[in-house]
Backbone atoms as SQL, in Angstrom:
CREATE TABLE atoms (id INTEGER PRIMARY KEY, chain TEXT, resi INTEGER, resn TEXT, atom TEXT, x REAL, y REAL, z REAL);
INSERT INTO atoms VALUES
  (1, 'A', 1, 'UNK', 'N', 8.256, 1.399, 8.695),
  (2, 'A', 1, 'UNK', 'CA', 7.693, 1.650, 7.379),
  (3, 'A', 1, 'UNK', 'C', 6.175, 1.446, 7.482),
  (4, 'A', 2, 'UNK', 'N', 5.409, 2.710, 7.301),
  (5, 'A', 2, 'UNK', 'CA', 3.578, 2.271, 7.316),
  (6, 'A', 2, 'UNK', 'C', 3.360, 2.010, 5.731),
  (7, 'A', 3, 'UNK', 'N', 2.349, 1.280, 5.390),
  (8, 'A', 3, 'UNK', 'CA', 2.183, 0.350, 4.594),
  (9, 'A', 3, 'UNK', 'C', 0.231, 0.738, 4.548),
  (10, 'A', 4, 'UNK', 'N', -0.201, 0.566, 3.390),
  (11, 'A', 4, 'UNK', 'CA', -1.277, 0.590, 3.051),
  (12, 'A', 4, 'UNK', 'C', -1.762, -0.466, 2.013),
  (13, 'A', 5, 'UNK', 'N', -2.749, -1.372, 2.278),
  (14, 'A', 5, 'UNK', 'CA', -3.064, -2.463, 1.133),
  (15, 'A', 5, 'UNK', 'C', -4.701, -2.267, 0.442),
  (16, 'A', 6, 'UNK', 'N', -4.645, -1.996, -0.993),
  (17, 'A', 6, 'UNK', 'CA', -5.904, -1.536, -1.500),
  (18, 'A', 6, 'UNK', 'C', -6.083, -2.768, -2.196),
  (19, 'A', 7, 'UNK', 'N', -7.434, -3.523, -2.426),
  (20, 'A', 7, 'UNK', 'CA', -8.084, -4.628, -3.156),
  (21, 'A', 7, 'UNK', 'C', -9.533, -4.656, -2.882),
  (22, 'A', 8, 'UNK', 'N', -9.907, -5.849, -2.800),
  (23, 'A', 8, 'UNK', 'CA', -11.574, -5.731, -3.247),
  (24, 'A', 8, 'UNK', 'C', -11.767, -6.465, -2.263),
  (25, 'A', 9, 'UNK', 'N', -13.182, -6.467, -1.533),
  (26, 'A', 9, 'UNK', 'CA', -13.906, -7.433, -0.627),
  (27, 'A', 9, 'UNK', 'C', -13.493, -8.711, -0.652),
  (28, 'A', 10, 'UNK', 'N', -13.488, -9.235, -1.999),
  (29, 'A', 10, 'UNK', 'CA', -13.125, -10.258, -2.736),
  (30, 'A', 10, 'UNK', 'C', -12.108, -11.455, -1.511),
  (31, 'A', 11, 'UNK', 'N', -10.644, -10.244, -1.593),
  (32, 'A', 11, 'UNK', 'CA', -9.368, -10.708, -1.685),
  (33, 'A', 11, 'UNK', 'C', -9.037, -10.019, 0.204),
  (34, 'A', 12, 'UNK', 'N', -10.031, -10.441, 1.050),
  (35, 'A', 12, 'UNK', 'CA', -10.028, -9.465, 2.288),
  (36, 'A', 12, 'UNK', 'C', -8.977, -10.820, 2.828),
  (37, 'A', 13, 'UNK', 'N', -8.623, -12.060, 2.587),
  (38, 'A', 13, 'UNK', 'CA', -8.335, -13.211, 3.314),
  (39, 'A', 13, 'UNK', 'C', -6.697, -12.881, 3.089),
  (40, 'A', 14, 'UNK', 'N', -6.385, -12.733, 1.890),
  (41, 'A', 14, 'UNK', 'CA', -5.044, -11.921, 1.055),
  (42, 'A', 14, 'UNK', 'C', -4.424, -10.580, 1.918),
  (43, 'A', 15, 'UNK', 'N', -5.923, -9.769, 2.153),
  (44, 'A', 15, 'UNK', 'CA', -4.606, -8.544, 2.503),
  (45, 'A', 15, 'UNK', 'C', -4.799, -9.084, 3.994),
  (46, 'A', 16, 'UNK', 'N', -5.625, -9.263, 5.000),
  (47, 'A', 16, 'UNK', 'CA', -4.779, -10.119, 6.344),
  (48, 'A', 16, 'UNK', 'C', -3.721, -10.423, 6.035),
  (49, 'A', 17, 'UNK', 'N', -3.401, -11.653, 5.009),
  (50, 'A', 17, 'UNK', 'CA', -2.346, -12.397, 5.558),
  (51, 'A', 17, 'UNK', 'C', -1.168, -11.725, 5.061),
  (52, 'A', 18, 'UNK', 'N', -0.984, -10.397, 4.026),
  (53, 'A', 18, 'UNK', 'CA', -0.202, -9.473, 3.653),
  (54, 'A', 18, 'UNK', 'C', 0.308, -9.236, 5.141),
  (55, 'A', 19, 'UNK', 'N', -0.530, -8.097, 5.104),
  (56, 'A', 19, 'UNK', 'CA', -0.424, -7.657, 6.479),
  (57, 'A', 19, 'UNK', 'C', 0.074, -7.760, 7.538),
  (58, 'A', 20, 'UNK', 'N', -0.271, -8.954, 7.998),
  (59, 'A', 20, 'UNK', 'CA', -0.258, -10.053, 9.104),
  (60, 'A', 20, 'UNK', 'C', 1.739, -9.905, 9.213),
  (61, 'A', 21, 'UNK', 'N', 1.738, -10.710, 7.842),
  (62, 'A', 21, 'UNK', 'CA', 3.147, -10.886, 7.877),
  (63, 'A', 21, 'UNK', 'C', 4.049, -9.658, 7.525),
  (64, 'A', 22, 'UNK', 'N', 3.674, -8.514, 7.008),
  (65, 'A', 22, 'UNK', 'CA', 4.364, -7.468, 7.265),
  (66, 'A', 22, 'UNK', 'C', 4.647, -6.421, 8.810),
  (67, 'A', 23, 'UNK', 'N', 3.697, -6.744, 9.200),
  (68, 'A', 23, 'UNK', 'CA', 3.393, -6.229, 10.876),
  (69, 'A', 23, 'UNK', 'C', 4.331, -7.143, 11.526),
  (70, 'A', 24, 'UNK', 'N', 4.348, -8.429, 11.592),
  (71, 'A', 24, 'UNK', 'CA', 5.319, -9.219, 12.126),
  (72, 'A', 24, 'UNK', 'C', 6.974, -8.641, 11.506),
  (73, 'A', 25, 'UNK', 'N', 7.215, -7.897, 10.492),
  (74, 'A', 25, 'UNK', 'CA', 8.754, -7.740, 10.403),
  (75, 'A', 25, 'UNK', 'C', 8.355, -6.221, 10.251),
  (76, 'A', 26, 'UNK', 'N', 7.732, -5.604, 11.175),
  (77, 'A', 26, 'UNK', 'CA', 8.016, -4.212, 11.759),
  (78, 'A', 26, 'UNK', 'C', 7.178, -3.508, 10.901),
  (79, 'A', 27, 'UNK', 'N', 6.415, -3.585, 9.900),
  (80, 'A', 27, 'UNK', 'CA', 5.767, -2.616, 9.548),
  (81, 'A', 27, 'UNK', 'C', 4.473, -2.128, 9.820),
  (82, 'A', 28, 'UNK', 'N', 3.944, -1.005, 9.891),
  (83, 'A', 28, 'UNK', 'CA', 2.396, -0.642, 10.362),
  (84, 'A', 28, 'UNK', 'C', 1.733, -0.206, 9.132),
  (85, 'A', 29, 'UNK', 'N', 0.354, -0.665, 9.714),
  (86, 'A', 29, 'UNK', 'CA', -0.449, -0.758, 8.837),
  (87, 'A', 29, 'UNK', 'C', -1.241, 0.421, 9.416),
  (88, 'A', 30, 'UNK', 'N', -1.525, 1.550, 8.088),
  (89, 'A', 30, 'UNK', 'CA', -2.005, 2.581, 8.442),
  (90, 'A', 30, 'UNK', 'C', -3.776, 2.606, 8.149),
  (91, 'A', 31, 'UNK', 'N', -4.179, 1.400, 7.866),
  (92, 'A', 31, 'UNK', 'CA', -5.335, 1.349, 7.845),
  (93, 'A', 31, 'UNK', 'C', -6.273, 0.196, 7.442),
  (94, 'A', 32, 'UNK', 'N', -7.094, -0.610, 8.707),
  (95, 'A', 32, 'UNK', 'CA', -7.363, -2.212, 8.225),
  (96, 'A', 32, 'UNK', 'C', -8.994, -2.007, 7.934),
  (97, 'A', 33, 'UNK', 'N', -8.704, -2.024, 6.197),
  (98, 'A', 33, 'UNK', 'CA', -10.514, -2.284, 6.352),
  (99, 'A', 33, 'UNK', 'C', -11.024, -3.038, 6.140),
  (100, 'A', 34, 'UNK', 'N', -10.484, -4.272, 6.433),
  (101, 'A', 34, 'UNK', 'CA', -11.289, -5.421, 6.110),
  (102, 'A', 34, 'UNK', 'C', -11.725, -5.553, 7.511),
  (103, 'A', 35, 'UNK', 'N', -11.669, -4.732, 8.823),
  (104, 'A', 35, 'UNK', 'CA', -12.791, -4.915, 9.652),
  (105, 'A', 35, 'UNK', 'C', -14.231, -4.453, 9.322),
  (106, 'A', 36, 'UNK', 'N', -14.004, -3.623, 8.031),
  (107, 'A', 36, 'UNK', 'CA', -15.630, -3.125, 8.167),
  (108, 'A', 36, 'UNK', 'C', -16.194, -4.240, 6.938),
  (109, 'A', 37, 'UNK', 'N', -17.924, -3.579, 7.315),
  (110, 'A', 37, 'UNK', 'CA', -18.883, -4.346, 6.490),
  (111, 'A', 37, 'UNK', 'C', -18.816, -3.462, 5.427),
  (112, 'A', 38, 'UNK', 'N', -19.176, -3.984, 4.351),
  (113, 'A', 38, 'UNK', 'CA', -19.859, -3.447, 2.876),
  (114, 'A', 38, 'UNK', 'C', -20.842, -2.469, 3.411),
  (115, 'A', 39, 'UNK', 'N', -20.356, -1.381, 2.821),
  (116, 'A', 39, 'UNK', 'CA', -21.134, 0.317, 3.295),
  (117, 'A', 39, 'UNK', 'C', -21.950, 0.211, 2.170),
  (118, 'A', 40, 'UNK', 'N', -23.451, 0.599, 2.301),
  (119, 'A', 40, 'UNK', 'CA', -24.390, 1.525, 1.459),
  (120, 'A', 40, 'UNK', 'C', -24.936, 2.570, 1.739),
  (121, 'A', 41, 'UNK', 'N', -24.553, 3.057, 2.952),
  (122, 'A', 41, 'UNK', 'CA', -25.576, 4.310, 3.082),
  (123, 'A', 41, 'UNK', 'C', -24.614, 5.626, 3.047),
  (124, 'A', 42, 'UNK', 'N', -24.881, 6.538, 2.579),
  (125, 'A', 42, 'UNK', 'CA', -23.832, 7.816, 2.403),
  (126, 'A', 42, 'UNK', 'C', -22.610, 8.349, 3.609),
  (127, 'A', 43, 'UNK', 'N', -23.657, 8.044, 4.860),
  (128, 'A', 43, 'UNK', 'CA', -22.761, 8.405, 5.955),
  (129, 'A', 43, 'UNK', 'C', -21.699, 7.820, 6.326),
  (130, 'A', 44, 'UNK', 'N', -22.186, 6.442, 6.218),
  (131, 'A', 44, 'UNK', 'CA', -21.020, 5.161, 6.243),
  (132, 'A', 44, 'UNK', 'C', -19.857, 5.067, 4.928),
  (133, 'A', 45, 'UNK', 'N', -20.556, 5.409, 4.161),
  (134, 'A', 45, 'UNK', 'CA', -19.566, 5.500, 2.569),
  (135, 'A', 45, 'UNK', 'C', -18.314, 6.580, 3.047),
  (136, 'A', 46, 'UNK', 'N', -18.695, 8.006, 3.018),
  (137, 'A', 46, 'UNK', 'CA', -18.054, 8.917, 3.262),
  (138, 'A', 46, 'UNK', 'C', -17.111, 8.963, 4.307),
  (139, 'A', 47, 'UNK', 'N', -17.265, 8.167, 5.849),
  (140, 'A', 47, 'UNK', 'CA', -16.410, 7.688, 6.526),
  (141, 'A', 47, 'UNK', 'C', -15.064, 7.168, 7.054),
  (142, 'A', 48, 'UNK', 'N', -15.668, 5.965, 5.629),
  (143, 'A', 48, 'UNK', 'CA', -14.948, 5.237, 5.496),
  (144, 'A', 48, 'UNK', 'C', -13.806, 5.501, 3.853),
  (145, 'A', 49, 'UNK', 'N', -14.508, 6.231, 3.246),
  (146, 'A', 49, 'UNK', 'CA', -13.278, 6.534, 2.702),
  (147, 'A', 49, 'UNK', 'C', -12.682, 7.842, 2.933),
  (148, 'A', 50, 'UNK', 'N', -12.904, 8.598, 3.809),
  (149, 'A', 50, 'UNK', 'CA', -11.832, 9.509, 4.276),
  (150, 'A', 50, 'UNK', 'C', -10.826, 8.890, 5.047),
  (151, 'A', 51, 'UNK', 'N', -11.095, 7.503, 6.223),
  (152, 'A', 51, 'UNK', 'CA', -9.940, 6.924, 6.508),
  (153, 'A', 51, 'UNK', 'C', -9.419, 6.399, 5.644),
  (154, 'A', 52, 'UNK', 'N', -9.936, 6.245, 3.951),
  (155, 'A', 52, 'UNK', 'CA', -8.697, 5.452, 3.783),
  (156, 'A', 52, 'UNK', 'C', -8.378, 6.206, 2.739),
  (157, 'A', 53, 'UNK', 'N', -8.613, 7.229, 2.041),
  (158, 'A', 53, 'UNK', 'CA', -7.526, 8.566, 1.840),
  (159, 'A', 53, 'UNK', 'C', -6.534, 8.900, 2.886),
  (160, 'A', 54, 'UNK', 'N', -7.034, 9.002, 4.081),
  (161, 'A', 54, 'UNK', 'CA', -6.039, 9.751, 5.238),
  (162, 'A', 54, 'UNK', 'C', -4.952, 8.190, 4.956),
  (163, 'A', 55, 'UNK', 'N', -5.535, 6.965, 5.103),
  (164, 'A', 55, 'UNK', 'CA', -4.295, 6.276, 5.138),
  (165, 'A', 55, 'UNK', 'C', -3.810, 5.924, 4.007),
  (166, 'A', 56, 'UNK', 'N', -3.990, 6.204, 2.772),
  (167, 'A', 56, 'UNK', 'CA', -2.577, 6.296, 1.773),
  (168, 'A', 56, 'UNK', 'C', -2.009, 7.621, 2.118),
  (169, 'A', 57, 'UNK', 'N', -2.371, 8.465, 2.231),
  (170, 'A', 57, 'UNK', 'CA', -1.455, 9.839, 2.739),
  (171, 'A', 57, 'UNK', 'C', -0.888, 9.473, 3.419),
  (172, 'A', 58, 'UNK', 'N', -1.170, 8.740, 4.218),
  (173, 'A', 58, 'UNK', 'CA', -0.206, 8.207, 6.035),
  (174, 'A', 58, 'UNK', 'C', 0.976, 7.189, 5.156),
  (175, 'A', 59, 'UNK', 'N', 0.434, 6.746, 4.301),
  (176, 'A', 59, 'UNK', 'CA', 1.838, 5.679, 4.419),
  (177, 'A', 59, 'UNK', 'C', 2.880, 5.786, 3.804),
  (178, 'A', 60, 'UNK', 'N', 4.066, 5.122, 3.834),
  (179, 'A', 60, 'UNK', 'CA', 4.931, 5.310, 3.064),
  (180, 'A', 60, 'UNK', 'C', 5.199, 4.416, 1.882),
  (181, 'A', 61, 'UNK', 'N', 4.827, 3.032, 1.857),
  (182, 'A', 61, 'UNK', 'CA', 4.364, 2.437, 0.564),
  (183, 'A', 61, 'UNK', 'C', 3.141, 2.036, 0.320),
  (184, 'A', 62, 'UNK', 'N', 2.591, 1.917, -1.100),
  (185, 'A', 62, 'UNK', 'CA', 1.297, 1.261, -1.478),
  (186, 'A', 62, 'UNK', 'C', 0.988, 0.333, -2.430),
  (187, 'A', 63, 'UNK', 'N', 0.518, -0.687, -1.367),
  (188, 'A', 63, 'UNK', 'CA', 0.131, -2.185, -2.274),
  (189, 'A', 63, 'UNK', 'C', -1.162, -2.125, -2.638),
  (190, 'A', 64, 'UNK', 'N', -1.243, -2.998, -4.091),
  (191, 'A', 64, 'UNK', 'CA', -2.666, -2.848, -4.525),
  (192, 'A', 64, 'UNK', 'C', -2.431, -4.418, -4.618),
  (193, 'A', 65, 'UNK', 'N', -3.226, -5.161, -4.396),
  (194, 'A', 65, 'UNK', 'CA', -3.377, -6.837, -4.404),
  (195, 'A', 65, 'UNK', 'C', -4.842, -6.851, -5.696),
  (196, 'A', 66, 'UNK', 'N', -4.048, -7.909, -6.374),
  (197, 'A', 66, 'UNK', 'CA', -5.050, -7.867, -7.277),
  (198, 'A', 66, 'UNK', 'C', -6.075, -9.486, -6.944),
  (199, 'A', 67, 'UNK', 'N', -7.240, -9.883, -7.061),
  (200, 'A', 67, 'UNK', 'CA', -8.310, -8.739, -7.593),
  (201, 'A', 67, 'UNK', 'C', -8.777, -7.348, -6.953),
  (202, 'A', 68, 'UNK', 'N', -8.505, -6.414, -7.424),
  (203, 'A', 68, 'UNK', 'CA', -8.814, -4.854, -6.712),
  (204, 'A', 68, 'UNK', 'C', -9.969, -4.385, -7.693),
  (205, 'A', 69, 'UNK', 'N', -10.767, -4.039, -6.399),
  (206, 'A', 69, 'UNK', 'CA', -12.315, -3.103, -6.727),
  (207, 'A', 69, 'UNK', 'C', -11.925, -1.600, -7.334),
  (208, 'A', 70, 'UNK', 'N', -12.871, -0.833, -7.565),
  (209, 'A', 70, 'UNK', 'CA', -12.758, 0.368, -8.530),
  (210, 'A', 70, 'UNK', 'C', -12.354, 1.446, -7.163),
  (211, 'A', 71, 'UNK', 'N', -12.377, 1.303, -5.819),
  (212, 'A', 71, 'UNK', 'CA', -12.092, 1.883, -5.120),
  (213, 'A', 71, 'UNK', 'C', -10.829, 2.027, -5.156),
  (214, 'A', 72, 'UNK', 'N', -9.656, 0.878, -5.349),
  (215, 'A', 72, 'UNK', 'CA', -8.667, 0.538, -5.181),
  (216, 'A', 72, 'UNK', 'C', -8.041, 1.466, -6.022),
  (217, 'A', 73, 'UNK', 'N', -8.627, 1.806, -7.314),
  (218, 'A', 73, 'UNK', 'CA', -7.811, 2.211, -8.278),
  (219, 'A', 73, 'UNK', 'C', -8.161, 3.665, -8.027),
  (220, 'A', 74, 'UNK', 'N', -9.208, 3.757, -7.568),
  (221, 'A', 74, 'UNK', 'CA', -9.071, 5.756, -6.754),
  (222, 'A', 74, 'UNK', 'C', -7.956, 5.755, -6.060),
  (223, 'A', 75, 'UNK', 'N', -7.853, 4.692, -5.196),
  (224, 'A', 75, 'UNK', 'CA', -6.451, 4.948, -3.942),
  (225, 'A', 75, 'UNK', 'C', -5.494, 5.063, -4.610),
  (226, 'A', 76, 'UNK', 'N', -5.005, 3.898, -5.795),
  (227, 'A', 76, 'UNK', 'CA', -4.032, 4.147, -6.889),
  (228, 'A', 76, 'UNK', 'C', -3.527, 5.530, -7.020),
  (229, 'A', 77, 'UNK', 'N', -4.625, 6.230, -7.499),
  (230, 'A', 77, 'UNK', 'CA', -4.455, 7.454, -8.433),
  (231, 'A', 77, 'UNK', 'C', -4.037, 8.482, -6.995),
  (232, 'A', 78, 'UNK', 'N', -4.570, 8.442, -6.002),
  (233, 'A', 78, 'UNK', 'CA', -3.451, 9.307, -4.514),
  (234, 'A', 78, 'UNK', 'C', -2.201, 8.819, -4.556),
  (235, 'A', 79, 'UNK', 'N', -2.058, 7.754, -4.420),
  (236, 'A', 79, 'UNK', 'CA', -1.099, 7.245, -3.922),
  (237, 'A', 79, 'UNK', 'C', 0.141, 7.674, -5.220),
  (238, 'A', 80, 'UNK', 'N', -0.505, 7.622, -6.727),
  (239, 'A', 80, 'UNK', 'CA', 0.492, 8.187, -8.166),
  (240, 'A', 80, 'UNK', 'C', 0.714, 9.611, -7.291),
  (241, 'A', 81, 'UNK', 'N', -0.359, 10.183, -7.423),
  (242, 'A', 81, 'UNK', 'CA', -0.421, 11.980, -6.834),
  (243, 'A', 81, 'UNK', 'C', 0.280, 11.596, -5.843),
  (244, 'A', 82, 'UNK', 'N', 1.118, 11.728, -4.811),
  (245, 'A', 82, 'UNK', 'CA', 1.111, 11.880, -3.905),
  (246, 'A', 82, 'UNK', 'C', 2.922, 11.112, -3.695),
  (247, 'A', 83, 'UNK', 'N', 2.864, 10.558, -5.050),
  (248, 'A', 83, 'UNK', 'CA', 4.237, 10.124, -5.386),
  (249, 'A', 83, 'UNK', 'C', 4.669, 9.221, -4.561),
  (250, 'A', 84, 'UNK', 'N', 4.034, 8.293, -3.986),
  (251, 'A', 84, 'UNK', 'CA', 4.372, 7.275, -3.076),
  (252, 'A', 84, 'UNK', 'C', 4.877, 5.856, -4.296),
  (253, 'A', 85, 'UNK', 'N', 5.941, 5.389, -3.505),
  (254, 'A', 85, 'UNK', 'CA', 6.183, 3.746, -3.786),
  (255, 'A', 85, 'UNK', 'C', 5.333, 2.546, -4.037),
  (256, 'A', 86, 'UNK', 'N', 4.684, 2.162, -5.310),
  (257, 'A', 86, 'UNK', 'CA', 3.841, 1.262, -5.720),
  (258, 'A', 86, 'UNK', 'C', 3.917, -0.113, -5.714),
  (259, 'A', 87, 'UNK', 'N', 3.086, -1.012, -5.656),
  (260, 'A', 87, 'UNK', 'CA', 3.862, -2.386, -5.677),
  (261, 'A', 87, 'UNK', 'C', 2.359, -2.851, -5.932),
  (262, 'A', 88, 'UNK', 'N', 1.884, -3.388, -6.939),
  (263, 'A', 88, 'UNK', 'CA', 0.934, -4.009, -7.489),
  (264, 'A', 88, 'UNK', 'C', 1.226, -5.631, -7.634),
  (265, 'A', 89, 'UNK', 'N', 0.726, -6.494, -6.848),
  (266, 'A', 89, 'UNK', 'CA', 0.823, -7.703, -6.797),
  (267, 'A', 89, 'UNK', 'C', -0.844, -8.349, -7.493),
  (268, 'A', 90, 'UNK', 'N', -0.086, -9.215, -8.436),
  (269, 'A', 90, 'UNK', 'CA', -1.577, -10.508, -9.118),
  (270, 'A', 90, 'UNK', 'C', -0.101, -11.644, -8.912),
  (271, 'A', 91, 'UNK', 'N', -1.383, -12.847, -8.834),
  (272, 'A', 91, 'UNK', 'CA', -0.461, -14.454, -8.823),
  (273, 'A', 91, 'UNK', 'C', 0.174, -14.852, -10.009),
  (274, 'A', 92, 'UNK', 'N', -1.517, -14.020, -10.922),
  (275, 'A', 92, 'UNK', 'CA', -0.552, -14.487, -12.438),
  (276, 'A', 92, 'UNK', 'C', 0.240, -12.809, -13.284),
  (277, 'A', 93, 'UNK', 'N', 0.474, -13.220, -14.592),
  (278, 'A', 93, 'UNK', 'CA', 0.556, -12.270, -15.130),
  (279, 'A', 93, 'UNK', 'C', -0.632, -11.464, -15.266),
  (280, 'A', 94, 'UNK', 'N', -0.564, -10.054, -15.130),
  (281, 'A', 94, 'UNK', 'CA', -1.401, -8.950, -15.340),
  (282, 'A', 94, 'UNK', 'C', -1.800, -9.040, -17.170),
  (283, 'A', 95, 'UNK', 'N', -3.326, -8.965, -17.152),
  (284, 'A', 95, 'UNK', 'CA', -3.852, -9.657, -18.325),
  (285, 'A', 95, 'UNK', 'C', -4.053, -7.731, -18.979),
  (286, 'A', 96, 'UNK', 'N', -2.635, -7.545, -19.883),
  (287, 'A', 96, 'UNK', 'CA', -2.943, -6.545, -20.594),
  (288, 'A', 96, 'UNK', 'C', -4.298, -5.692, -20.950),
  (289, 'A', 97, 'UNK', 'N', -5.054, -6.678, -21.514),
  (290, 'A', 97, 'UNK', 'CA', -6.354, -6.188, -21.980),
  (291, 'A', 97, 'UNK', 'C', -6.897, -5.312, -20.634),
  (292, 'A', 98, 'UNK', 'N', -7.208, -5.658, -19.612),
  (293, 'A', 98, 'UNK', 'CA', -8.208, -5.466, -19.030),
  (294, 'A', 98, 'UNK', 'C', -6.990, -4.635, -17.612),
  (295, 'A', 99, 'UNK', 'N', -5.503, -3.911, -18.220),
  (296, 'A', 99, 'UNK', 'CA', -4.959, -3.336, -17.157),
  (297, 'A', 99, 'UNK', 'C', -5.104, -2.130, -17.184),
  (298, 'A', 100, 'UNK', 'N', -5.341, -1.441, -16.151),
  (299, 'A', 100, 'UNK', 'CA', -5.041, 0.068, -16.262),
  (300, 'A', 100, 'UNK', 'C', -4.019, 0.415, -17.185),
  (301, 'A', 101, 'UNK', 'N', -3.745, 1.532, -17.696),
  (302, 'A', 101, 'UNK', 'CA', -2.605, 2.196, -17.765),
  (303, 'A', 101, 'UNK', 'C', -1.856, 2.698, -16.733),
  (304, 'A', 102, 'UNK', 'N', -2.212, 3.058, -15.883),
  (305, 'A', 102, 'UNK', 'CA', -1.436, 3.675, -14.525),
  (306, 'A', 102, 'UNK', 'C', -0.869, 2.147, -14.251),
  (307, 'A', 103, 'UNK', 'N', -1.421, 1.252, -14.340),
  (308, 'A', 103, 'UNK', 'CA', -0.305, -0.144, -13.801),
  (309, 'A', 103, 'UNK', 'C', 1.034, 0.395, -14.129),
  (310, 'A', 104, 'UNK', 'N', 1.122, 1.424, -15.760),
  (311, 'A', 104, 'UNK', 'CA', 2.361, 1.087, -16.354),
  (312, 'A', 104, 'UNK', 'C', 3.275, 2.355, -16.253),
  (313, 'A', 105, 'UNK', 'N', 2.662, 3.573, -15.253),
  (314, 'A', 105, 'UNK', 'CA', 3.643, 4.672, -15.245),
  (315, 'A', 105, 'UNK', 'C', 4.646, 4.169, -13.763),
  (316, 'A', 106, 'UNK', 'N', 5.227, 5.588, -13.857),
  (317, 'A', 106, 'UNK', 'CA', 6.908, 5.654, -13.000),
  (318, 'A', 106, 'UNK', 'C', 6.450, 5.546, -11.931),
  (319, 'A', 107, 'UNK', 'N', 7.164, 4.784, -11.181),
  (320, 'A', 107, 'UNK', 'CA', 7.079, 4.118, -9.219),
  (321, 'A', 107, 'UNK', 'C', 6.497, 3.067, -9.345),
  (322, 'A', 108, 'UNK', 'N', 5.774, 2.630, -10.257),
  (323, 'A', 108, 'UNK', 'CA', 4.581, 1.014, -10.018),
  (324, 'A', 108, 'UNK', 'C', 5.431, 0.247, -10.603),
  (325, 'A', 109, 'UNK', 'N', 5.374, -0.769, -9.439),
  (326, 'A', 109, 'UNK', 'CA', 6.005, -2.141, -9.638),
  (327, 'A', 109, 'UNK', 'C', 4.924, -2.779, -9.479),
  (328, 'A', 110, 'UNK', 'N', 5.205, -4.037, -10.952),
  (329, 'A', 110, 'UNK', 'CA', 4.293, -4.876, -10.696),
  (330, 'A', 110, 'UNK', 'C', 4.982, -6.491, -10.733),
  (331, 'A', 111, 'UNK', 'N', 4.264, -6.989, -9.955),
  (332, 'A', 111, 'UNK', 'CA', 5.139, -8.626, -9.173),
  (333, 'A', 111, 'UNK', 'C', 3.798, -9.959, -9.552),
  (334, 'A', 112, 'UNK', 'N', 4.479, -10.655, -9.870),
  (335, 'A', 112, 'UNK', 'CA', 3.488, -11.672, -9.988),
  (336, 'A', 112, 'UNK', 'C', 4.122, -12.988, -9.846),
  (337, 'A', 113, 'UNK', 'N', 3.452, -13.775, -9.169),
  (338, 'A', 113, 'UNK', 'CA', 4.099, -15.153, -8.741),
  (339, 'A', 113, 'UNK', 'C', 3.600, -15.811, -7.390),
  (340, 'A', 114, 'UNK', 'N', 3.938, -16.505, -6.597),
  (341, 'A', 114, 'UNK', 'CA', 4.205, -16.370, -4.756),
  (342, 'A', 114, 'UNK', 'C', 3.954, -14.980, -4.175),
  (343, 'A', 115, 'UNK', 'N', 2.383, -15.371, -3.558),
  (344, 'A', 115, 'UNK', 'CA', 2.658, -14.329, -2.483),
  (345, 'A', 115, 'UNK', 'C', 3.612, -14.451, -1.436),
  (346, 'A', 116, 'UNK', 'N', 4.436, -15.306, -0.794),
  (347, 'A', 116, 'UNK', 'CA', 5.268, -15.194, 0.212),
  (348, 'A', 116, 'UNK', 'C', 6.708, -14.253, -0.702),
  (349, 'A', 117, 'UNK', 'N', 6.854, -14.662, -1.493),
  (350, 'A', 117, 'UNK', 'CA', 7.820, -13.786, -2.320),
  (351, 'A', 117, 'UNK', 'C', 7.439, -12.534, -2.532),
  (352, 'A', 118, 'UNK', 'N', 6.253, -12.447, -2.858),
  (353, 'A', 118, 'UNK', 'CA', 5.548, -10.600, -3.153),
  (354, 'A', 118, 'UNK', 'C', 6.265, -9.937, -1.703),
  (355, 'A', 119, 'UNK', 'N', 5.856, -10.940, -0.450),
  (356, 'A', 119, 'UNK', 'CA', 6.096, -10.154, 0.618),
  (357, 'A', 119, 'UNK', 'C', 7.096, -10.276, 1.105),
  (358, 'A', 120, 'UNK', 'N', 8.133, -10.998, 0.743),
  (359, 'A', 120, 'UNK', 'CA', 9.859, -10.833, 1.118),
  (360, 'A', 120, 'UNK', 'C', 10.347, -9.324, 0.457),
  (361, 'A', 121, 'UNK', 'N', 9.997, -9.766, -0.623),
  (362, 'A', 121, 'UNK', 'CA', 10.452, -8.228, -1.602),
  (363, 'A', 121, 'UNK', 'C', 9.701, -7.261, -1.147),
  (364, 'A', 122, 'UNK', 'N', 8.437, -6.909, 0.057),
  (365, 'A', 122, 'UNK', 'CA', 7.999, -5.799, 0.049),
  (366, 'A', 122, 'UNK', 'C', 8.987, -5.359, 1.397),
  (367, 'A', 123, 'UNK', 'N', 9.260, -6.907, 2.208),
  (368, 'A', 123, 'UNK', 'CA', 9.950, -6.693, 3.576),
  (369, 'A', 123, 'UNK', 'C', 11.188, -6.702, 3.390),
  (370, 'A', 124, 'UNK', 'N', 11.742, -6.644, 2.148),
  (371, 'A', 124, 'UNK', 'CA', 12.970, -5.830, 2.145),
  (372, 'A', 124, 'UNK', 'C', 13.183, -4.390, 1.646),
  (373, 'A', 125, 'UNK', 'N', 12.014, -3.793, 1.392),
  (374, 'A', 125, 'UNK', 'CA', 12.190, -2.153, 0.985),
  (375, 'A', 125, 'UNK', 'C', 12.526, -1.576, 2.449);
């Protein structure tokens, strides 16, 4: 199962250890960007998000870890298009006010609690 994790600079310590432990029970990760630095220049921008369009296309599910940057929620909106399996993880409850609406259409699951639990339930899809 390839696997894609969208969030913010913020939360780069989070999707490792997502990751980490999904790679350990067989899944690939179709794209790690928390090796790169914070892009400003156009060439580097553009780069880097064509790999990571190509890798929600590549995968077969998509996690958004919340806190997620405004990038995240572009990947969102492929990943809706593109009709892939959603799984939106925050620790707490998702604070209505300030949620997308796409949190709330068909395929998005949203989980809140234990991340080791977020990721049992992702390593049992």
């Amino acid at each position: 199962m390839r696997f894609y994790i969208a969030s913010s600079f913020k939360n780069k310590e989070m999707v490792t250890y997502v990751a980490q432990k999904l790679i350990l029970k067989g899944f690939s990760h179709t794209y790690n960007w928390t090796m790169n630095q914070r892009a400003v220049e156009p060439t580097t921008l553009k780069a880097i998000g064509e790999q990571e369009k190509q890798a929600v296309q590549n995968s077969d599910i998509f996690i958004l870890l919340h806190p997620a940057g405004k990038s995240s929620h572009v990947e969102l909106g492929i990943a809706l298009d593109l009709g892939k399996p959603i799984y939106i993880y925050s620790a707490e409850e998702i604070d209505l006010a300030t949620a997308s609406t796409f949190y709330f259409v068909e395929g998005v699951n949203r989980i809140s609690g234990d991340i080791d639990d977020f990721i049992t339930l992702i390593g049992a899809v």
